[in-house]
C-alpha positions as CSV (number, residue, x, y, z in Angstrom):
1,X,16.0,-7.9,-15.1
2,X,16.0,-6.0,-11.4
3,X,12.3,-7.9,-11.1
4,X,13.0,-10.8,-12.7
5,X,14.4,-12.6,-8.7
6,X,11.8,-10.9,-6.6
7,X,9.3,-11.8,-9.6
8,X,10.4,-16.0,-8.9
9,X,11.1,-15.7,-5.5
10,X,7.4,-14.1,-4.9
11,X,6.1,-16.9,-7.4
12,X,7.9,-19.2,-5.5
13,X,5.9,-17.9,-2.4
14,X,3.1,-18.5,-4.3
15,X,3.1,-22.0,-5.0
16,X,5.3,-22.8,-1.9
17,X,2.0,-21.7,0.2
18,X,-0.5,-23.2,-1.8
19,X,1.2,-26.9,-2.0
20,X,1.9,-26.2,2.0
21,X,-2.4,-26.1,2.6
22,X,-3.1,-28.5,0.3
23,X,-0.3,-31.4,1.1
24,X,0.0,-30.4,4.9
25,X,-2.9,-28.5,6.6
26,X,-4.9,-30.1,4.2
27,X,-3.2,-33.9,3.9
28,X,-4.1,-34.1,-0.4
29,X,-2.3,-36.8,-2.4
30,X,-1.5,-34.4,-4.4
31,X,-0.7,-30.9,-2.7
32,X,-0.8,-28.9,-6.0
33,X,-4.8,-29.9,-6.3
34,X,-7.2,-27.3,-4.8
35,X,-10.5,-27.8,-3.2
36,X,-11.6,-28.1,-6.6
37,X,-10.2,-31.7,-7.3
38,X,-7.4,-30.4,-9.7
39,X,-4.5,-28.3,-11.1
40,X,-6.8,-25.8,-12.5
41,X,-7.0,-23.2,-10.1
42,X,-3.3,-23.2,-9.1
43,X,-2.9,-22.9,-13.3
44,X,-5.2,-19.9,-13.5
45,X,-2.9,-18.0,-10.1
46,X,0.0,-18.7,-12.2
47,X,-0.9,-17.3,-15.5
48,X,-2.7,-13.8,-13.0
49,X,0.8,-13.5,-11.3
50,X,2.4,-11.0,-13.7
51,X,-0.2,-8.9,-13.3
52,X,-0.7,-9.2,-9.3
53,X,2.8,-8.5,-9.0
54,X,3.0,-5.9,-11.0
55,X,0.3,-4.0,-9.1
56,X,1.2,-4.3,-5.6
57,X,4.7,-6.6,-4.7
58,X,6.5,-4.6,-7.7
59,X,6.3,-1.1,-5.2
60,X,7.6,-2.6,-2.2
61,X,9.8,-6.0,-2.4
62,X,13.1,-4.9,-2.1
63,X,15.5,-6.1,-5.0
64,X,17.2,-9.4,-3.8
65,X,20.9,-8.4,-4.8
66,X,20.6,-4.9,-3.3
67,X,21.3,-5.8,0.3
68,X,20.9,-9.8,1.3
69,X,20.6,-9.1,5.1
70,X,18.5,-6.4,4.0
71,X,16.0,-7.9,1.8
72,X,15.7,-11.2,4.4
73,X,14.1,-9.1,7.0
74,X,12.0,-6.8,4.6
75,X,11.1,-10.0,2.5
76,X,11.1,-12.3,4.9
77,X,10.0,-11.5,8.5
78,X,7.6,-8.3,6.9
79,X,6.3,-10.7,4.1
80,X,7.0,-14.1,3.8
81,X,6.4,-15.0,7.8
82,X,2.9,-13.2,8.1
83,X,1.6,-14.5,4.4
84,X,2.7,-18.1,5.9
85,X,0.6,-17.7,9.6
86,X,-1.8,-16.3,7.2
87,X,-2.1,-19.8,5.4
88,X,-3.6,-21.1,9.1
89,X,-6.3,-19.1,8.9
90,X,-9.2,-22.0,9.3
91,X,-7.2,-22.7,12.7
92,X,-6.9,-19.3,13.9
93,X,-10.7,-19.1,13.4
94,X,-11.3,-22.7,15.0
95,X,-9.2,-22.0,17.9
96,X,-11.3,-18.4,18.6
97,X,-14.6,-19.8,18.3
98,X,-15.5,-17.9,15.2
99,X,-16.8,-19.1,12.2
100,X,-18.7,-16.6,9.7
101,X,-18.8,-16.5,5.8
102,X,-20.0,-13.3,3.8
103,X,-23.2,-14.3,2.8
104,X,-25.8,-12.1,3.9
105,X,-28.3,-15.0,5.0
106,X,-25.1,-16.1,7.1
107,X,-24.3,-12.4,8.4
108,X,-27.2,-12.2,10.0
109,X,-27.5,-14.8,12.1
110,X,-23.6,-14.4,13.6
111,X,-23.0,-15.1,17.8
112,X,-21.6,-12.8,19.7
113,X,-18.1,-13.7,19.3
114,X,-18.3,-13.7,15.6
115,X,-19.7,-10.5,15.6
116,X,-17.2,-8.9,17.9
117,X,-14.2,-10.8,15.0
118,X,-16.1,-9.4,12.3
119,X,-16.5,-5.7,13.5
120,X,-12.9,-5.4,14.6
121,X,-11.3,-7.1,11.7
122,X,-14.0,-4.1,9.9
123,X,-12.4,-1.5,11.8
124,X,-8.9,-2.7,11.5
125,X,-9.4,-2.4,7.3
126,X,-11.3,0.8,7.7
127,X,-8.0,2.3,9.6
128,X,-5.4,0.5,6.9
129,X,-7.6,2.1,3.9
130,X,-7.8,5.2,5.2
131,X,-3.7,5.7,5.6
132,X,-3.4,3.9,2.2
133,X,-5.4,6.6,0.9
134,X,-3.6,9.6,2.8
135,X,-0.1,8.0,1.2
136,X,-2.2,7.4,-2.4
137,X,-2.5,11.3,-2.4
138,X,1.0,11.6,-0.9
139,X,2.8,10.4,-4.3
140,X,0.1,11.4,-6.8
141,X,-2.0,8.7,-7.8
142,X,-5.0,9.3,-5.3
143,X,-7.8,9.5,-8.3
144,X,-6.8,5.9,-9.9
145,X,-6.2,4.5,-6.7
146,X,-9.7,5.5,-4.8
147,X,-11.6,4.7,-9.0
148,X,-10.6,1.4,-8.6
149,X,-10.8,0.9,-4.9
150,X,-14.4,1.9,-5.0
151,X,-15.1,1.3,-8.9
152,X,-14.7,-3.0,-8.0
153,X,-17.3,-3.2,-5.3
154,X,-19.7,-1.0,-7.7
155,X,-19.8,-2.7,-10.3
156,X,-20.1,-6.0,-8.5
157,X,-23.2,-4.2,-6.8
158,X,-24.6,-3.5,-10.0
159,X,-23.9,-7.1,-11.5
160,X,-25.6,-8.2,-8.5
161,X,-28.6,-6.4,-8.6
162,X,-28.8,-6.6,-12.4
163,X,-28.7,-10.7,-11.9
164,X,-32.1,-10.0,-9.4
165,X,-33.4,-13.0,-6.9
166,X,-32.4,-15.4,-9.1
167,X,-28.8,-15.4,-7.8
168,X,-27.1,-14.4,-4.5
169,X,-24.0,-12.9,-4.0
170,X,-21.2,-15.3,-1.8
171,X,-18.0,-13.4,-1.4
172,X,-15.6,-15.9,-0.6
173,X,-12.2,-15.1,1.1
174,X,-10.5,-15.8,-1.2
175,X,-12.3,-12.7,-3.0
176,X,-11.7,-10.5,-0.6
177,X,-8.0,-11.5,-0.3
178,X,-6.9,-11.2,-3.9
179,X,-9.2,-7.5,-4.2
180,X,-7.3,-6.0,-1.5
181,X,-3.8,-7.3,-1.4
182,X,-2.4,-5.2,-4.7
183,X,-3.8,-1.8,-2.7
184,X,-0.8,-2.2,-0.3
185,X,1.5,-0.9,-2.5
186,X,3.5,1.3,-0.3
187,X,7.4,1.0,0.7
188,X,6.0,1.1,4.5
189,X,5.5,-1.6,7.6
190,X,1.8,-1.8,7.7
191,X,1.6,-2.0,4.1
192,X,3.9,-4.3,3.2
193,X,2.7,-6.6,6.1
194,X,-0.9,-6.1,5.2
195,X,-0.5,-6.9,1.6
196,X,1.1,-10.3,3.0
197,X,-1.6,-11.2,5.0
198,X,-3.9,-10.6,2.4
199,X,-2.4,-12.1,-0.5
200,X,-1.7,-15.3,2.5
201,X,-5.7,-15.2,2.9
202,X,-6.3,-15.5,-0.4
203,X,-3.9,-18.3,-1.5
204,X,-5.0,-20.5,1.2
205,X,-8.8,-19.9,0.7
206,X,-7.8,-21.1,-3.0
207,X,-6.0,-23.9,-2.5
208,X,-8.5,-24.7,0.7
209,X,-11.9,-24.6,-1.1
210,X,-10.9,-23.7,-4.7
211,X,-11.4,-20.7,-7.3
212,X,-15.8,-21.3,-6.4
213,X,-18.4,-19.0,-8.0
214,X,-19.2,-16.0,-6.9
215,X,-23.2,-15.6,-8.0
216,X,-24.9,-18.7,-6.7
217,X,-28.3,-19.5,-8.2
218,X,-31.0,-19.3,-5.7
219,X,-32.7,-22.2,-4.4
């Protein structure tokens, strides 16, 4: 019962965000329809929330009825304001200049600016993983946390190169959102933030584009 409020509220989040990109940013009839044309992808977020809550907001929303003033600053300004600038993040990119997707055809053929985006938004992960990873060890769970932090991308390389030429590999946003969000985990700032931006990046790519493919045949 202590998780049952954060659990709605976060839901709540959830849905909230991805009606807000579909019916506003993105001016649908219907602002529950993705990219896709349909309900199915906001279905298939709903019946995954249990379990996406249960590996990352779980550790670090604080319970609604401890301390209201409380929990609306941690909840609100350190989560539900940075997943909700998140949800602008075609803008952010249009107003920069920079464009990029995470196909390697497309990788390699990035300006300048893009390049300089993609190496610091690199470094800035590199520097968030690396402190996840000292406080992973810090409370014990360092081998389960690093297995499945490196196990994911592994076994998506080996799918990949089992599938040969005949498919490429597109890792949508959305991808990289929903893989990285439940890592931070952590009662702290940066993590808490960071899982909100993340979890904001892939919600709107969702509702934006829909729940595509990730293996594309090869033309």
């Amino acid at each position: 019962m202590r998780l049952a409020l954060p659990f709605a509220s976060w839901c709540a989040l959830l849905v909230g965000g991805f009606a807000y990109v579909g019916g506003v940013l993105c001016q649908r009839d219907n602002p529950l329809h993705s990219g896709n044309g349909d309900l199915t992808d906001l279905l298939v977020v709903l019946l995954l929330s249990p379990l996406f809550f249960f590996l990352g907001p779980r550790h670090n929303w604080q319970p609604l009825e401890s301390s209201s003033l409380g929990a609306l600053r941690w909840n609100g300004l350190c989560y539900a304001l940075p997943f909700l600038l998140t949800l602008h993040w075609e803008f952010v990119g249009e107003a920069l200049g920079v464009r990029f997707s995470l196909k390697a055809a497309d990788l390699g053929a990035l300006d300048g600016r893009s390049v300089v985006a993609l190496v610091t938004a690199c470094m800035t992960l590199a520097l968030l993983v690396a402190c996840h990873v000292v406080w992973a060890r810090r409370v014990g769970i360092l081998v389960p946390y690093l297995a499945a932090l490196i196990g994911i991308p592994i076994v998506i390389g080996l799918v990949s190169l089992g599938l040969g030429d005949a498919y490429y590999l597109h890792v949508h946003h959305y991808c990289v959102g929903a893989f990285l969000f439940p890592f931070f985990r952590f009662p702290r700032v940066p993590s808490f933030i960071a899982q909100a931006v993340f979890l904001g990046l892939a919600v709107e790519g969702i509702s934006r584009w829909g729940m595509d493919a990730v293996w594309y045949a090869a033309s």
